[in-house]
C-alpha positions as CSV (number, residue, x, y, z in Angstrom):
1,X,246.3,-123.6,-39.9
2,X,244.8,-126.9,-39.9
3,X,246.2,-128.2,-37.0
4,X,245.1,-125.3,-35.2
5,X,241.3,-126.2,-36.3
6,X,241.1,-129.8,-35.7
7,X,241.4,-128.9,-31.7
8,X,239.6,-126.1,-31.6
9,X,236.9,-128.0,-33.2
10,X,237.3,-131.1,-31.0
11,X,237.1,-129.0,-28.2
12,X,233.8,-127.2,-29.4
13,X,232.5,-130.3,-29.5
14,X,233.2,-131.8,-26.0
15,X,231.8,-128.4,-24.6
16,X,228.8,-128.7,-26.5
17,X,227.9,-132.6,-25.6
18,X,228.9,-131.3,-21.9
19,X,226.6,-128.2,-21.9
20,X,223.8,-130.5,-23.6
21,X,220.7,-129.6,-21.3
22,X,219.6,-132.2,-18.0
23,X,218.8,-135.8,-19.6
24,X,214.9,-135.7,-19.0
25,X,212.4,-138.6,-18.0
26,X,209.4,-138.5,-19.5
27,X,206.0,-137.9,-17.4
28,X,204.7,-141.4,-18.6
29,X,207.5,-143.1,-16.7
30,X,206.8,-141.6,-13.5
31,X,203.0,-143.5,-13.7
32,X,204.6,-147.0,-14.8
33,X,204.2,-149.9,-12.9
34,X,205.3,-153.3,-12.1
35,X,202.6,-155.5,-10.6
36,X,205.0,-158.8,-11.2
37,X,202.0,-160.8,-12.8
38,X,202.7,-158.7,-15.8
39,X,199.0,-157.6,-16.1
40,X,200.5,-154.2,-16.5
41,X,199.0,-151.8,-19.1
42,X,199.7,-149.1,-20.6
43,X,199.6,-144.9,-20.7
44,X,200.2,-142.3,-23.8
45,X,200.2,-138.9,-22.4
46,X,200.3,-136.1,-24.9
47,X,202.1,-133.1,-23.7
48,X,204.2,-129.8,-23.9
49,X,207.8,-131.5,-23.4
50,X,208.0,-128.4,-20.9
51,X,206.2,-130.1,-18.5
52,X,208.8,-133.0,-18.3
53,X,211.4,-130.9,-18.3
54,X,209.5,-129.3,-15.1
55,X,208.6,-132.2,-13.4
56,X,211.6,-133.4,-13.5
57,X,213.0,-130.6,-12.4
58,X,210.9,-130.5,-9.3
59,X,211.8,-134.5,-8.8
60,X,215.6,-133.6,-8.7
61,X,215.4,-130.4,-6.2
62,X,213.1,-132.9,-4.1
63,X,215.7,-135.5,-4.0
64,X,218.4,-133.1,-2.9
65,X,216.4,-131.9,-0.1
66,X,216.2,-135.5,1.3
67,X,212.4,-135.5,1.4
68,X,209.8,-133.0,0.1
69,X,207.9,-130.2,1.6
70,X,205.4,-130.5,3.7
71,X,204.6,-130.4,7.8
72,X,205.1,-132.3,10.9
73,X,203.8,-131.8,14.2
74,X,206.2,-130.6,16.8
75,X,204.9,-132.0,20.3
76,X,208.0,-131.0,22.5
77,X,210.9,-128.3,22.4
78,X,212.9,-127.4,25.3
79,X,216.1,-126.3,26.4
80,X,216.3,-126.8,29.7
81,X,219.1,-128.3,31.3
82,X,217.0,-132.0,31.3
83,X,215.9,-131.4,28.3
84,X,217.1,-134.8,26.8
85,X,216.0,-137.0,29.4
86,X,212.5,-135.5,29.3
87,X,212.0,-135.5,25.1
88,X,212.9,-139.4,26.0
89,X,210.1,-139.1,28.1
90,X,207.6,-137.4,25.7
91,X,208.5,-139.5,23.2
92,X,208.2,-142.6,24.6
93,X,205.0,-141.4,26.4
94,X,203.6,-140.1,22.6
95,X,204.4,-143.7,20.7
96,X,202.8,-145.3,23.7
97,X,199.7,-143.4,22.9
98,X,200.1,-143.0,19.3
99,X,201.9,-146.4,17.7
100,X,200.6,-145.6,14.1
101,X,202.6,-142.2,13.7
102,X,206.1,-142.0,13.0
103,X,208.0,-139.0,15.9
104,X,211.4,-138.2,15.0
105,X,213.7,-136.8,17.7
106,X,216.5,-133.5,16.8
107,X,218.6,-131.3,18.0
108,X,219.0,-128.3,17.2
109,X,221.8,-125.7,18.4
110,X,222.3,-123.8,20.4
111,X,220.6,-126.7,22.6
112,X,216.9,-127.4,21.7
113,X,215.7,-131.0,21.9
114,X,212.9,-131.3,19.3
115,X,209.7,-134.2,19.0
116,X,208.3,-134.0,16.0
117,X,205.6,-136.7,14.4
118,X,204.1,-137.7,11.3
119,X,204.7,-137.2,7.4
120,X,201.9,-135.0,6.6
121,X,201.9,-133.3,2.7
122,X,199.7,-130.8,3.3
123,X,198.7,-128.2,6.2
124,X,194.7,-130.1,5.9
125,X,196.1,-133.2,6.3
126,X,198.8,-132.5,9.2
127,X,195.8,-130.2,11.3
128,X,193.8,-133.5,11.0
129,X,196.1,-135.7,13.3
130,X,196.8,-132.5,15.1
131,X,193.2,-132.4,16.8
132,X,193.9,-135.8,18.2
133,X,197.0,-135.4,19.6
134,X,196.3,-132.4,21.2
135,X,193.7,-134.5,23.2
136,X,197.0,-136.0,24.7
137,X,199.3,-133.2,24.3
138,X,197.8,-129.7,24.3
139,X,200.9,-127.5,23.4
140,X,201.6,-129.2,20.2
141,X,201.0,-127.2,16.9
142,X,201.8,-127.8,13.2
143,X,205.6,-126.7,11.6
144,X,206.5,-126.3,8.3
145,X,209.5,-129.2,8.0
146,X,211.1,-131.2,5.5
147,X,209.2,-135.0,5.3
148,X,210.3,-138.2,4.0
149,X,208.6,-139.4,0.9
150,X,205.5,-140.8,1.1
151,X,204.7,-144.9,0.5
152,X,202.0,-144.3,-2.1
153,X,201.6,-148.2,-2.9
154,X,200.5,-148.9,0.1
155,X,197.2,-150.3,0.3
């Protein structure tokens, strides 16, 4: 009987330390920073441990999608036989005109050629840029995409 209990325990154990819930980082984490001169200070927040276990939540389905949420502006789409050489074309012609925003060329099946440009978090933000570049490029409008993550150190 006992040597029936001592594995059935072990392996209650192991289940529960594997079933143990997602390890969490704390919200205070997220705001630290290393300036290298090690002038850093420091920040208590005082919270519902719910809202770590949120954030963090929203940091990991984030960093599965590759980028977060958010909008681009989509300056070309075609699928025309020459539809490559001429998203070249656009695209080229756009960083020409625009060096400071980032286009991305895709494709997309069953044969689109896509220009997208910029990293834009929110629709206010994205419609913005869009009134200049439809000074240059009067089809493009904003989409809904998936953006890289923004640099928010830089100065």
């Amino acid at each position: 009987m006992l040597k029936k209990q001592i594995p059935v325990s072990l392996l209650l154990l192991l289940s529960i330390a594997l079933c143990k819930a997602q390890d969490m980082s704390l919200t205070a984490r997220l705001m630290e920073r290393s300036d290298g001169n090690g002038k850093s200070g420091s920040l208590s927040i005082i919270q519902d441990p719910g809202i770590d276990s949120l954030i963090y939540r929203y940091i990991l389905y984030n960093e599965r999608l590759g980028g977060m949420e958010g909008y681009r502006i989509q300056i070309y789409s075609s699928s025309d036989k020459n539809a490559r050489e001429e998203s070249g074309r656009v695209r080229a012609e756009f960083i020409s005109k625009f060096p400071d925003i980032v286009s991305y060329a895709s494709f997309e099946r069953p044969g689109y050629y896509k220009i997208r440009a910029g990293n834009y978090r929110t629709r206010v933000e994205g419609t913005k840029y869009l009134l200049m570049v439809r000074k240059v490029f009067p089809d493009a409008y904003l989409v809904p995409d998936i953006i890289n993550f923004p640099d928010l150190n830089k100065k």
